[in-house]
C-alpha positions as a printed NumPy array, in Angstrom:
array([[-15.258, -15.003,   8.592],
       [-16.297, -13.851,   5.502],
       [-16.712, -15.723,   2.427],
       [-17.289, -15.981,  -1.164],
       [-17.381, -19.259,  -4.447],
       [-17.693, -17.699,  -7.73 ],
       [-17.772, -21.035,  -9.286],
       [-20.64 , -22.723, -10.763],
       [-21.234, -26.381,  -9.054],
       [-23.565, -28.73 , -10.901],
       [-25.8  , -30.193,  -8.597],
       [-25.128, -33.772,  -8.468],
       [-21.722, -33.501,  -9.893],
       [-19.716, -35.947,  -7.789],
       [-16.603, -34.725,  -9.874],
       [-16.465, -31.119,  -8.992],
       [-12.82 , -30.23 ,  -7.798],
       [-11.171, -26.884,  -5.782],
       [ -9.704, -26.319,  -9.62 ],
       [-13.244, -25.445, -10.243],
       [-13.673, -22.851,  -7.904],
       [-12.109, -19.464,  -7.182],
       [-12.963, -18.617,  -3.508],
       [-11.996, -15.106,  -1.456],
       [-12.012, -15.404,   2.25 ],
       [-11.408, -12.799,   5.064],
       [-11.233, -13.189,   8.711],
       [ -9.596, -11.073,  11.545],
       [ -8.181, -11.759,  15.254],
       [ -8.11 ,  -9.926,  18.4  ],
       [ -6.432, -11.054,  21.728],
       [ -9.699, -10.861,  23.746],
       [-11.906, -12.3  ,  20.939],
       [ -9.457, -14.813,  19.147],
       [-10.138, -15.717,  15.119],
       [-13.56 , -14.247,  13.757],
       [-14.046, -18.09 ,  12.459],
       [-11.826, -21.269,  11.835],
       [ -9.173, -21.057,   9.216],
       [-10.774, -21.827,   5.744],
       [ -9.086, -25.279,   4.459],
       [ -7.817, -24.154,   1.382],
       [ -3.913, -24.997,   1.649],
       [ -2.445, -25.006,  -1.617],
       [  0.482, -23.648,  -4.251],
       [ -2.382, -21.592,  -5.637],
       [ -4.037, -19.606,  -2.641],
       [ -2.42 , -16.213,  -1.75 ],
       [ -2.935, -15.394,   2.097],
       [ -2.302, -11.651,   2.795],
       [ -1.056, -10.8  ,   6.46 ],
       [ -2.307,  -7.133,   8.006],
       [ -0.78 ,  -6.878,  11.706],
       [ -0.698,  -4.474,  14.782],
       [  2.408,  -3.439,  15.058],
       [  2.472,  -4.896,  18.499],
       [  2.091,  -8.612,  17.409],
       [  6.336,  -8.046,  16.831],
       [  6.562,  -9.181,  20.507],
       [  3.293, -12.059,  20.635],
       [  3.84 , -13.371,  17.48 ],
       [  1.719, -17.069,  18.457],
       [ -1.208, -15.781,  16.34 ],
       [  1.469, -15.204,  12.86 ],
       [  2.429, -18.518,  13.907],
       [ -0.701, -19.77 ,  13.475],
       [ -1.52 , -18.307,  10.32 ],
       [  1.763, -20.397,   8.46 ],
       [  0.884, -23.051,  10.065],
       [ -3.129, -23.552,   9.098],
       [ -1.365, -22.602,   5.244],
       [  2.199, -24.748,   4.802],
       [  1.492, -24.901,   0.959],
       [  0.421, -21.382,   0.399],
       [  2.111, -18.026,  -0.624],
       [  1.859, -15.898,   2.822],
       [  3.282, -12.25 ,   3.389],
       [  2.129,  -8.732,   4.885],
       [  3.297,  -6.864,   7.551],
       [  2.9  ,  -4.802,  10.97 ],
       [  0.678,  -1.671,  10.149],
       [ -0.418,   1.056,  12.74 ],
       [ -3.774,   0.483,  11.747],
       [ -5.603,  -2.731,  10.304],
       [ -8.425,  -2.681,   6.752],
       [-11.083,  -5.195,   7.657],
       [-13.838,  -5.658,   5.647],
       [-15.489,  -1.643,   5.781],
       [-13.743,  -0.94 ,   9.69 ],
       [-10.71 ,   0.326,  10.732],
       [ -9.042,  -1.622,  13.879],
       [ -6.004,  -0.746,  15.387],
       [ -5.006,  -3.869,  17.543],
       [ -5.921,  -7.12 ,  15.263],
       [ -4.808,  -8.638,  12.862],
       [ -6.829,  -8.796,   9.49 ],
       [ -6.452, -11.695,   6.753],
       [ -7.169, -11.939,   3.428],
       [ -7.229, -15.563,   1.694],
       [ -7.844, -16.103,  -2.29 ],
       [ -7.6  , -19.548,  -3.616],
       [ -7.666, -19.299,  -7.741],
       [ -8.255, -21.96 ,  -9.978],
       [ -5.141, -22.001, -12.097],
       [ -2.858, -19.33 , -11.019],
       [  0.256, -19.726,  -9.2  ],
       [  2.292, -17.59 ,  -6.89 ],
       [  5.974, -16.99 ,  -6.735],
       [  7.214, -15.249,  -3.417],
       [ 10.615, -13.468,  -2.918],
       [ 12.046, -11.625,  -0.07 ],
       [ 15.347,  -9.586,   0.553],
       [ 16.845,  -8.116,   3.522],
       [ 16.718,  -4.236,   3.614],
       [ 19.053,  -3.192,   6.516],
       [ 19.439,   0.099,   5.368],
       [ 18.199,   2.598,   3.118],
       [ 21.223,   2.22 ,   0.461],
       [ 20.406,  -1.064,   0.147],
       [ 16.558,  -0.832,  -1.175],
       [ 17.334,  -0.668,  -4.74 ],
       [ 19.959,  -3.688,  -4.856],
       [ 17.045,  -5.246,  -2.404],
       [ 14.365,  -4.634,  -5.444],
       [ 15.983,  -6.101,  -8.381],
       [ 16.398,  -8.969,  -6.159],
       [ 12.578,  -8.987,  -5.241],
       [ 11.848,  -8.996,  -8.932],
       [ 14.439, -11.52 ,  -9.903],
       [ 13.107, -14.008,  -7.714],
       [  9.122, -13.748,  -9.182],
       [ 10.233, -12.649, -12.697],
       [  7.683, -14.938, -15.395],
       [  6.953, -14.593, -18.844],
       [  2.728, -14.829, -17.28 ],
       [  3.801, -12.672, -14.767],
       [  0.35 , -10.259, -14.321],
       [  0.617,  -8.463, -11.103],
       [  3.054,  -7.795,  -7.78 ],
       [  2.197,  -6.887,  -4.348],
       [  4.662,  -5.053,  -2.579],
       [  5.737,  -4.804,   1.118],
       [  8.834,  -3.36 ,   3.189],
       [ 10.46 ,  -2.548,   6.458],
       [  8.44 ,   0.851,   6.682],
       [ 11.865,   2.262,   8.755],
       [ 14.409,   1.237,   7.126],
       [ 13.734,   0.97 ,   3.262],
       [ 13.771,   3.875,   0.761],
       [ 10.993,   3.145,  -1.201],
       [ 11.509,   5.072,  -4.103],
       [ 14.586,   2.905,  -4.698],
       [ 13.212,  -0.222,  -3.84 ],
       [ 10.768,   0.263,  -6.789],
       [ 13.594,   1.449,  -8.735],
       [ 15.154,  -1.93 ,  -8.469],
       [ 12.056,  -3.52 ,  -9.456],
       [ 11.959,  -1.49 , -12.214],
       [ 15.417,  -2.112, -13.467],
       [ 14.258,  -6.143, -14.089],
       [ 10.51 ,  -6.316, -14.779],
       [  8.747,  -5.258, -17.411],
       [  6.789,  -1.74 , -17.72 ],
       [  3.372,  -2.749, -18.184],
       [  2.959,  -4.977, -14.918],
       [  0.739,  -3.494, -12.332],
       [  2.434,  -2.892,  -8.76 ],
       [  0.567,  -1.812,  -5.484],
       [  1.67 ,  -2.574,  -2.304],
       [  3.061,   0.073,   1.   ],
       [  5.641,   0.229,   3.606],
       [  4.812,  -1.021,   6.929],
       [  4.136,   1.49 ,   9.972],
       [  3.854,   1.794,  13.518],
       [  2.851,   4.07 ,  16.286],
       [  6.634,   5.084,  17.595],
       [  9.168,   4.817,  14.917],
       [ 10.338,   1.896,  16.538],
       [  8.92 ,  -1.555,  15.429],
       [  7.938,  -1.608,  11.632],
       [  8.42 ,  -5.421,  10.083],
       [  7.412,  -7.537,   7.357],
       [  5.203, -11.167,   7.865],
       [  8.05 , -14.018,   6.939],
       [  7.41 , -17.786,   7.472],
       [  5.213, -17.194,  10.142],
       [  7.088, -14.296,  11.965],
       [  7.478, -10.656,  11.951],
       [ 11.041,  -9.812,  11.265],
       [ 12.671,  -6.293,  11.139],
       [ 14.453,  -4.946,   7.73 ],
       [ 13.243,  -7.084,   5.424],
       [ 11.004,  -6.838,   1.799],
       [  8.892,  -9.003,   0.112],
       [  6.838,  -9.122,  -3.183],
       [  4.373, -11.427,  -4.174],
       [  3.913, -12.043,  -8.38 ],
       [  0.971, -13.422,  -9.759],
       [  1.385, -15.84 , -12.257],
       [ -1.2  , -16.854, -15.301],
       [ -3.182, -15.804, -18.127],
       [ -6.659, -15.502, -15.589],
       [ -5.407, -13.881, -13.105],
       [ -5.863,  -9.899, -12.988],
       [ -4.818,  -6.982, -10.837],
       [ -5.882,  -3.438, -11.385],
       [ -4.52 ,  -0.793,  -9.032],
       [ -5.441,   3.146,  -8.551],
       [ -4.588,   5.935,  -6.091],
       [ -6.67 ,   9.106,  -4.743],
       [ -5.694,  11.652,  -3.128],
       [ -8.47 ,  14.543,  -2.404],
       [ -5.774,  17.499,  -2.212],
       [ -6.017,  20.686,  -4.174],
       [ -3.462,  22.922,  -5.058],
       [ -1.876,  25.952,  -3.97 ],
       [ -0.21 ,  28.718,  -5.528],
       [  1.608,  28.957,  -8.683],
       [  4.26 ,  26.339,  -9.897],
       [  7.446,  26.12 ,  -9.101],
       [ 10.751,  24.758,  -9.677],
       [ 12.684,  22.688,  -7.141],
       [ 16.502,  24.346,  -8.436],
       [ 18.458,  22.62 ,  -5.852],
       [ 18.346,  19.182,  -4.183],
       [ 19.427,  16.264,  -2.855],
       [ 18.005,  13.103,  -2.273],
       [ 15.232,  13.81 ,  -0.203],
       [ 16.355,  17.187,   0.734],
       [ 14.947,  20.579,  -1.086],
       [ 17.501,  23.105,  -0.71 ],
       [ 16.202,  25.994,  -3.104],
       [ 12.86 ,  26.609,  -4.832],
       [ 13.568,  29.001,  -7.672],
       [ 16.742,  29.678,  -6.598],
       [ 15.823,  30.87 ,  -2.854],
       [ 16.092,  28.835,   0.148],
       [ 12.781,  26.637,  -0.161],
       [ 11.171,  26.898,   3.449],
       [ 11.129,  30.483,   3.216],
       [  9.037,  29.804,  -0.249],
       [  7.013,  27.33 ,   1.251],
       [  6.048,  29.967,   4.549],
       [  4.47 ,  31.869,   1.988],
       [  2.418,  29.622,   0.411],
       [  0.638,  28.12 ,   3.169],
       [ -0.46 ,  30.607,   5.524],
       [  0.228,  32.155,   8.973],
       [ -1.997,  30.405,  10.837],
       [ -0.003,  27.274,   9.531],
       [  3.175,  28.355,  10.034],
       [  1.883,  29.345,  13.694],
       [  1.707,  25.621,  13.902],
       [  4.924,  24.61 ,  12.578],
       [  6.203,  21.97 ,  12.568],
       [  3.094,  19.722,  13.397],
       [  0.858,  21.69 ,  10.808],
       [  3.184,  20.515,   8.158],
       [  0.934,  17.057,   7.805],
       [ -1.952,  19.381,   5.935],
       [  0.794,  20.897,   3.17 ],
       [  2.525,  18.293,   1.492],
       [  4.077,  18.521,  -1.953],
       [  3.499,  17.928,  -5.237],
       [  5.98 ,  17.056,  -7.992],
       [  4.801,  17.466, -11.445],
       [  5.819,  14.314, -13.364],
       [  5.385,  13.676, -17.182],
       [  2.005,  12.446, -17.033],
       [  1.234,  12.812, -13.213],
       [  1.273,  14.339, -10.175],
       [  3.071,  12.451,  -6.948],
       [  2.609,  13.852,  -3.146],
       [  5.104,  14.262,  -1.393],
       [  5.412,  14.914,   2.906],
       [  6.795,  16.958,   4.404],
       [  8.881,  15.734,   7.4  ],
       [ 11.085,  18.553,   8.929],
       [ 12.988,  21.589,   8.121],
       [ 15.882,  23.148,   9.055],
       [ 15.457,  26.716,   9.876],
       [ 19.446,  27.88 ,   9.541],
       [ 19.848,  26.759,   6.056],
       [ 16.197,  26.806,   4.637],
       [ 16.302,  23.727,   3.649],
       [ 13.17 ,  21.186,   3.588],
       [ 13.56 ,  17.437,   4.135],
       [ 10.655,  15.312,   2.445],
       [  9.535,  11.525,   2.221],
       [  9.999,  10.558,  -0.756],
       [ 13.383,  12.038,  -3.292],
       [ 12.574,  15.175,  -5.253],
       [ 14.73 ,  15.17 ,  -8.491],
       [ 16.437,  18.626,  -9.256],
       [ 14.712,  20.377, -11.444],
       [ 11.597,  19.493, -11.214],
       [  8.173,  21.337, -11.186],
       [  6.431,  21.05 ,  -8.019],
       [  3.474,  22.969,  -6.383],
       [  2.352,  22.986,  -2.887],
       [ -1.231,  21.494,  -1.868],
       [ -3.481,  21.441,   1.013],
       [ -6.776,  19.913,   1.992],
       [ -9.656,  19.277,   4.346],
       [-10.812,  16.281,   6.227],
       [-13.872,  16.157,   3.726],
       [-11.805,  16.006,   0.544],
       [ -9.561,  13.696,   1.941],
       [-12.574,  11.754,   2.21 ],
       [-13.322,  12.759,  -1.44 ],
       [ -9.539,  11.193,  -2.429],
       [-11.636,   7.454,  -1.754],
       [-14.476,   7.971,  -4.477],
       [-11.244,   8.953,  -6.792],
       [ -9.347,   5.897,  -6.082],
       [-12.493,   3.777,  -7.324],
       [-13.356,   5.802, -10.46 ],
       [ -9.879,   4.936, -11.491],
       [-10.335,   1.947, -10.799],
       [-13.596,   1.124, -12.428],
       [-12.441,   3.181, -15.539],
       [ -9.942,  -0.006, -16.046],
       [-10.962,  -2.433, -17.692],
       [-10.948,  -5.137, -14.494],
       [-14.401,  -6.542, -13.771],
       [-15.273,  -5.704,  -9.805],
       [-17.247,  -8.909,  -8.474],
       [-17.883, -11.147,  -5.889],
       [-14.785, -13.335,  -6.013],
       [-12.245,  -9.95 ,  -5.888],
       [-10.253,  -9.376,  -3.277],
       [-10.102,  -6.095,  -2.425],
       [ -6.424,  -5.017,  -0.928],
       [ -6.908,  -1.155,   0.483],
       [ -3.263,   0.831,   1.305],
       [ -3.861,   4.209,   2.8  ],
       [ -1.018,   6.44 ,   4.312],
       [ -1.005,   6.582,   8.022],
       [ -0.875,  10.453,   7.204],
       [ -4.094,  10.851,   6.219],
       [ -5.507,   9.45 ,   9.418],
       [ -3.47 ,  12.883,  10.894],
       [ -5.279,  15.05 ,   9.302],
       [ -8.857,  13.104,   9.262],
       [ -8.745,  12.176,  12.982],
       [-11.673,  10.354,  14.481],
       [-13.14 ,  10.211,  11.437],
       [-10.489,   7.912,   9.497],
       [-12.929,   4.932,  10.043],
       [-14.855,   6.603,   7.147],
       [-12.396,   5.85 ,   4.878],
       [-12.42 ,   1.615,   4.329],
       [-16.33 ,   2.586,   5.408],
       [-16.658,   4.276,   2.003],
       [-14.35 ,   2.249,   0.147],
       [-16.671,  -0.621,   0.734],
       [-19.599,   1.37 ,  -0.027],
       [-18.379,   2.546,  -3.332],
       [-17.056,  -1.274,  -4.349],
       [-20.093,  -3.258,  -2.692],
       [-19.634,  -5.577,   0.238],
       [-19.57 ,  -8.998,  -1.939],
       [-16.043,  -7.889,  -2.926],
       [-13.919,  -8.913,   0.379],
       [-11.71 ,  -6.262,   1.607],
       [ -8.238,  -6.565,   3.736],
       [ -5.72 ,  -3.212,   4.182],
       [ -3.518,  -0.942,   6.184],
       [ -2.326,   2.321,   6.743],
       [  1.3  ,   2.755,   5.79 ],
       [  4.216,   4.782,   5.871],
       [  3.919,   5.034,   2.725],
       [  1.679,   3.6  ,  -0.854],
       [  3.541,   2.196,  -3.826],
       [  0.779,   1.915,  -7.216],
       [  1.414,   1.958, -10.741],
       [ -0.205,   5.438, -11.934],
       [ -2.057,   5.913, -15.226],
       [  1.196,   6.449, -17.413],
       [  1.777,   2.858, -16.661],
       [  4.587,   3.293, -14.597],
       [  4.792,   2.393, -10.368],
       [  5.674,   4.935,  -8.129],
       [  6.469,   5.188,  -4.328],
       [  3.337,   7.885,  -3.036],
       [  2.225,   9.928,   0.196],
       [ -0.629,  10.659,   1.619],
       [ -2.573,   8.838,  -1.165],
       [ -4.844,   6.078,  -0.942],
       [ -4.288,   2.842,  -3.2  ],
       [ -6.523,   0.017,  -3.875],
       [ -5.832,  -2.926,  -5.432],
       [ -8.348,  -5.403,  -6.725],
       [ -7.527,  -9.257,  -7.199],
       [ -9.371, -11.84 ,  -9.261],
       [ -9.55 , -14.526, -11.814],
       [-11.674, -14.272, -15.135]])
């Protein structure tokens, strides 16, 4: 276990409470090594435990169990992720924890089934009705990785809370389509969200995303869609636009090599990636992972294991160009997009690696890779993302 107390003690001071204190913990658990270290006793309405599982733990879900019970009093969510964020390494069959006890902020938690994908946005103003606060100052985000639309669940959130409130947060993932689930009451349970609000006037959340992509090719216009469906670029059926753009060595590789040629769509004030996830080859058509709203400008990208690698040192400069101090009592929350570990292969691990590097290891840092990132972008407003990396950072002034 890891462990940091940003608080100043007087020496001697019999009267020196946990109110005094802001303390970040991590720890992590395997099934042949058990817990890194005991459970840190810091129970209480005001310490946030966050939950990142192997997808497997569905099925042995004693160690979960554990978790709820060591922290009755406490706000704890997360979910089942393909691959676990521990402190600078990637792991793939433990489960990593990270534990932040503030002085004076609380923590409202809210969670709503998501059976179905036309259910996500009803699911999301329900999520933000239930942590809604005048001090509310941040909200961390998690879903059924299968089953939600994410661009609707943040719609929903949208709909109730105000613009200004920083959201980062991803949908859980597996390895085989089959077992994505969120962390409830001590047990991983299938189509379900959950959002966690931070409440106070310390408390502060900063989140950014990187990518590392470059683009390709001229813009163009996405004439006719639906959903997440791109029927026609420029008015001709959009795979045979797309064919051109990337290459026949990539479309030798089809439909595999359609991980390293995502999508961008050209926002106001910002660019979002989009996957690619199929095609259909009669009608042309091209089937994405996120919606792509008619009419809108997108370009086509591409990239190289290297400047994915490059996407992590543009997270944290967007980060540090906030205004959120980055110290020891942060906790560090790292969301990367279980497509990017595709297309960087065995050398994924590099990615929390450098993370850490770039914040420092005092700040304690907990993740996963998802099926896909959710982050507030620079115009302010939260957005459902692919093959991006987010980071969040958590502390008290």
């Amino acid at each position: 276990m890891t462990h940091n107390s940003t608080a100043t003690i007087l020496s001697g001071n019999p009267f020196a409470t946990f109110a005094e204190q802001t303390e970040t913990y991590t720890l992590s658990y395997d099934g042949a090594q058990g817990w890194s270290a005991p459970f840190p006793k810091v129970d209480s309405k005001n310490t946030l435990v966050l939950v990142f599982a192997a997808c497997e733990f569905c099925t042995d879900q004693d160690p979960l169990l554990e978790i709820q019970n060591a922290y009755p009093n406490s706000a704890v969510a997360g979910c089942g992720t393909r691959g676990q964020v521990f402190e600078g390494d990637l792991q793939t069959q433990s489960i990593s924890v990270g534990i932040i006890r503030f002085r004076s902020t609380t923590i409202k938690t809210a969670f709503a089934p998501v059976e179905s994908f036309d259910q996500s946005r009803q699911a999301g103003v329900k999520l933000a009705e239930g942590i809604a606060d005048p001090l509310l100052s941040g909200v961390l985000l998690f879903a059924d990785g299968l089953l939600t639309e994410a661009t609707d669940l943040v719609r929903g959130i949208q709909e109730v809370l105000p613009p200004n409130i920083p959201i980062a947060g991803g949908m859980a993932s597996d390895h085989s389509l089959e077992h994505t689930w969120v962390y409830q009451q001590g047990q991983a349970v299938h189509g379900m969200a959950c959002a966690i609000g931070l409440i106070g006037d310390k408390v502060e959340m900063a989140c950014a995303t990187g990518g590392g992509w470059k683009l390709i090719g001229e813009e163009r216009t996405a004439t006719r869609t639906s959903h997440k469906t791109i029927f026609e670029i420029d008015g001709r059926p959009a795979l045979d636009v797309y064919k051109e753009h990337i290459g026949p060595e990539a479309i030798a590789g089809l439909p595999q090599s359609v991980i390293r040629f995502p999508i961008a769509l050209k926002m106001d004030l910002h660019e979002v990636v989009r996957d690619v996830m199929g095609f259909d080859e009669e009608t042309g058509a091209m089937h994405l992972a996120g919606d792509a709203p008619q009419g809108i400008g997108i370009q086509f990208m591409t990239t190289t294991p290297e400047e994915i690698l490059d996407g992590v040192d543009e997270a944290v400069e967007r980060l540090l160009m906030q205004t959120l101090g980055v110290n020891a009592d942060a906790l560090c929350v790292c969301i990367s997009c279980s497509g990017r570990g595709e297309i960087l292969g065995d050398q994924t691990s590099e990615e929390p690696r450098l993370l850490q590097e770039l914040l420092g290891k005092d700040v304690k840092q907990v993740g996963m890779y998802a099926f896909g990132e959710i982050s507030t972008t620079t115009s302010g407003y939260p957005q459902n993302h692919n093959q991006t990396m987010t980071v969040a950072i958590i502390r008290e002034r």
